[in-house]
C-alpha positions in Angstrom: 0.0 0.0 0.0 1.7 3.7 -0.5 2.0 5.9 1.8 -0.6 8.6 0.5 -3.2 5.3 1.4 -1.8 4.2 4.7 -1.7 8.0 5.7 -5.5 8.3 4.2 -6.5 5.0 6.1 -4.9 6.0 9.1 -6.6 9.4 9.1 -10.4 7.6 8.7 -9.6 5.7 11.5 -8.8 8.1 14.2 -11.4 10.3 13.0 -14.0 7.0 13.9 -12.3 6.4 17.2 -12.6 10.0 18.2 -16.5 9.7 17.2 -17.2 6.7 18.5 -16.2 7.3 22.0 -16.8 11.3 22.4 -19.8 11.6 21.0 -18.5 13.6 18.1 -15.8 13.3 15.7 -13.0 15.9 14.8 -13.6 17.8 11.3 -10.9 16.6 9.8 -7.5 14.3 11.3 -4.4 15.1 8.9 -1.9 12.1 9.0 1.5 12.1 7.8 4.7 10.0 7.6 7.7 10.7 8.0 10.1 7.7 8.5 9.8 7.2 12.3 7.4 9.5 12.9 3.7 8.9 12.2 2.0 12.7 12.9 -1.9 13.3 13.0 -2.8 17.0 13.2 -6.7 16.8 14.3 -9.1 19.9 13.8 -12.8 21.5 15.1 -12.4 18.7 18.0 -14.8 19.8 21.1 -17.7 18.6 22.5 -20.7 19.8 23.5 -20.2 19.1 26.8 -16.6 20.2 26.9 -17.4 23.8 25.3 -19.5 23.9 28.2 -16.8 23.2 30.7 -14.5 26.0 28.7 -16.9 28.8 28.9 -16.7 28.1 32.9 -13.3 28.1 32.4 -13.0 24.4 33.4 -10.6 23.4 30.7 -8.6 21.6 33.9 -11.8 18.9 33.8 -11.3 18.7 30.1 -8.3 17.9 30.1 -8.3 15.2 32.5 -11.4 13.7 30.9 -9.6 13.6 27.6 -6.1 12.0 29.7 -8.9 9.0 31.2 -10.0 8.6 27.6 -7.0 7.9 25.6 -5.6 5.8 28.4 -8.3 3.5 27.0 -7.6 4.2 23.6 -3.9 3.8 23.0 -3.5 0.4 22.3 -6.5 0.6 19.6 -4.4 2.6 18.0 -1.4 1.8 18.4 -2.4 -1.4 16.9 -4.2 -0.3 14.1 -0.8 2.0 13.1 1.5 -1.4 13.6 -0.8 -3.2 11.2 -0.9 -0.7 8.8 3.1 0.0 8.2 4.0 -3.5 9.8 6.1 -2.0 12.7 5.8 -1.5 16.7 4.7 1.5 17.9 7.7 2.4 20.1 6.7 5.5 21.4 3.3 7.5 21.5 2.5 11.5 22.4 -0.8 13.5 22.4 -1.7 16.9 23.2 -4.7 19.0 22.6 -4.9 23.1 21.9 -8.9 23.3 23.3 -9.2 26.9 22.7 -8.3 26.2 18.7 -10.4 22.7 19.3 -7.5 20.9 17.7 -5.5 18.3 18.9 -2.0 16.0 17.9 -1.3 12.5 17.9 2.5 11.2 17.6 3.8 7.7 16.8 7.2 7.0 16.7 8.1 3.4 15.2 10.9 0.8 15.2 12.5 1.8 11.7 9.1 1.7 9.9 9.1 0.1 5.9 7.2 3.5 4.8 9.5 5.5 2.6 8.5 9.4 2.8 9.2 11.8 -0.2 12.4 13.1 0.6 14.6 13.0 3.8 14.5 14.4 6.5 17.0 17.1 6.1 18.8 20.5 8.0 16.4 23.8 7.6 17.4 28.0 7.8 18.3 29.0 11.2 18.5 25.7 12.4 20.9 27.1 15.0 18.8 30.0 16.0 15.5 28.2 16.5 17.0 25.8 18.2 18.7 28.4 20.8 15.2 30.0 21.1 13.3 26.4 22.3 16.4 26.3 24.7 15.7 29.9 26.0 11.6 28.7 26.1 13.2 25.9 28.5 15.0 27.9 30.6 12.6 30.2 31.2 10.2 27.5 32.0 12.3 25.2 34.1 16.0 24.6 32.8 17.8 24.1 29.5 17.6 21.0 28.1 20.7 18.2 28.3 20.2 17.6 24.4 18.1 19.7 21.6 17.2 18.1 18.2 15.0 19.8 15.9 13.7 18.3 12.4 11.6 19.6 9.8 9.8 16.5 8.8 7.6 18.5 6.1 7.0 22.2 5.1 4.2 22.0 7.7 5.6 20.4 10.6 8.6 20.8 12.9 9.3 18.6 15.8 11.8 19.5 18.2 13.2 16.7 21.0 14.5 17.7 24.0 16.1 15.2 26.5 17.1 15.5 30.6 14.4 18.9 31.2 13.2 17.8 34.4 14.5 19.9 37.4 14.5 18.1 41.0 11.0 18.9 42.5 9.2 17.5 39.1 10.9 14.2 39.4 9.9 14.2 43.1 6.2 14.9 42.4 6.9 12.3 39.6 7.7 9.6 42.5 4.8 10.8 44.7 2.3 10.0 42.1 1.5 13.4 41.0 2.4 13.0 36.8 -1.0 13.7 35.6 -1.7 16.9 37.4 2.5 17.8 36.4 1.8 17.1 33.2 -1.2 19.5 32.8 0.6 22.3 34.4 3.8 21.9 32.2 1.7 21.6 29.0 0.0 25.3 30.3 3.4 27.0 31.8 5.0 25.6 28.7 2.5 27.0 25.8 2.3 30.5 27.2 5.9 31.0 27.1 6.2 29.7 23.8 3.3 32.2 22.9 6.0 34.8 24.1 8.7 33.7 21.8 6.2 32.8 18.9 7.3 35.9 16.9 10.7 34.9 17.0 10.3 31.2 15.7 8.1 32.7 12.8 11.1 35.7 12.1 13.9 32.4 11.8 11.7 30.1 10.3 9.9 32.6 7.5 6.7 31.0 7.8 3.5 31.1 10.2 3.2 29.2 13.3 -0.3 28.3 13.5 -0.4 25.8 16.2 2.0 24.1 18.6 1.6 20.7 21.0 3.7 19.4 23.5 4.2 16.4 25.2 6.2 14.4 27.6 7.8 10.9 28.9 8.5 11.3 32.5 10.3 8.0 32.5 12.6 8.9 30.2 13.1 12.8 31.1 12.5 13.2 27.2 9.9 15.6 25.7 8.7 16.3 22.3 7.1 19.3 20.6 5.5 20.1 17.7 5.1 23.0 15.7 2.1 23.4 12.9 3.4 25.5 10.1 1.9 27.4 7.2 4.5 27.8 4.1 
């Protein structure tokens, strides 16, 4: 099967999921691959109910509803993905921008079959972006041990930062507290890229129309993505 299928197939079935179990699917779920990375980009993604909670600035309960949720959900996906390009799902990451009502799904496989148009290669003001997600992580909680950014397609750039977390995170980590951690990173984390937004769209020459982040505790590793428009 090519890729334009797989990603088409892939796309239909996250939409479903989504519908299936909130009541109401997203208007459209983008998917892309990129050889390891298996991107969905969802839009117009909110509930009834959870427009409700918004406009009583309960977006906390939203979130937490949407964390219970996809705990269930994973491994139907995951397992849908491996069947589709033949590979494990090593790695997965999801994050949703509720006032935009879109969301982001990543995959990252074991050395997937699915060759992508093109490689993955180095981008203008490589350097300078990447200094500015280190100054966003600074500013935020420390640098980060390692920075790797790649431009996977004109419309998505994923940046991978490793060893972020400071002492008092990895304590609430071992005291149970990673959900509720989580959630307050994800805020803290977006408003100060908000603040350096400008910047990213100055070195990168394009528009930054969304951005998504995500973490794995375990492995003090995190993993953002930025929605561009050429």
């Amino acid at each position: 099967m090519e890729i334009k299928k797989k990603e088409i197939e892939m796309s239909s079935f996250v939409g479903r999921v989504l519908r299936d179990n909130f009541g109401r699917g997203p208007g459209n779920v983008f998917c892309t691959f990129t050889n390891p990375f298996i991107v969905f980009h969802i839009t117009n993604f909110l509930s009834p109910m959870e427009k409700t909670l918004m406009t009583n600035d309960k977006a906390f309960f939203v979130h937490k509803t949407r964390d219970l949720m996809m705990e269930t959900l994973l491994s139907e996906i995951e397992s849908q993905i491996e069947i589709t390009v033949e590979k494990k799902v090593r790695e997965f990451y999801y994050d949703w921008n509720l006032e935009a009502k879109t969301g982001m799904f990543l995959a990252i496989t074991q050395d997937i079959e699915v060759a992508s148009e093109g490689q993955i290669n180095g981008y203008t003001n490589e350097e300078k972006v990447n200094q500015e997600m280190i100054q966003v992580s600074k500013e935020v909680e420390k640098p980060p041990g390692e920075i790797t950014s790649l431009m996977l397609n004109p419309r998505t750039l994923i940046f991978i930062r490793n060893k972020i977390l400071v002492p008092i995170e990895k304590e609430l980590i071992h005291l149970g507290c990673e959900e509720t951690l989580k959630i307050a990173k994800r805020n803290l984390e977006k408003r100060f890229l908000n603040l350096h937004v400008n910047n990213f769209e100055e070195y990168l020459n394009v528009r930054v129309t969304d951005y998504f982040v995500d973490w794995n505790f375990e492995e003090d590793k995190s993993y953002t993505l930025f929605m561009l428009k050429p």
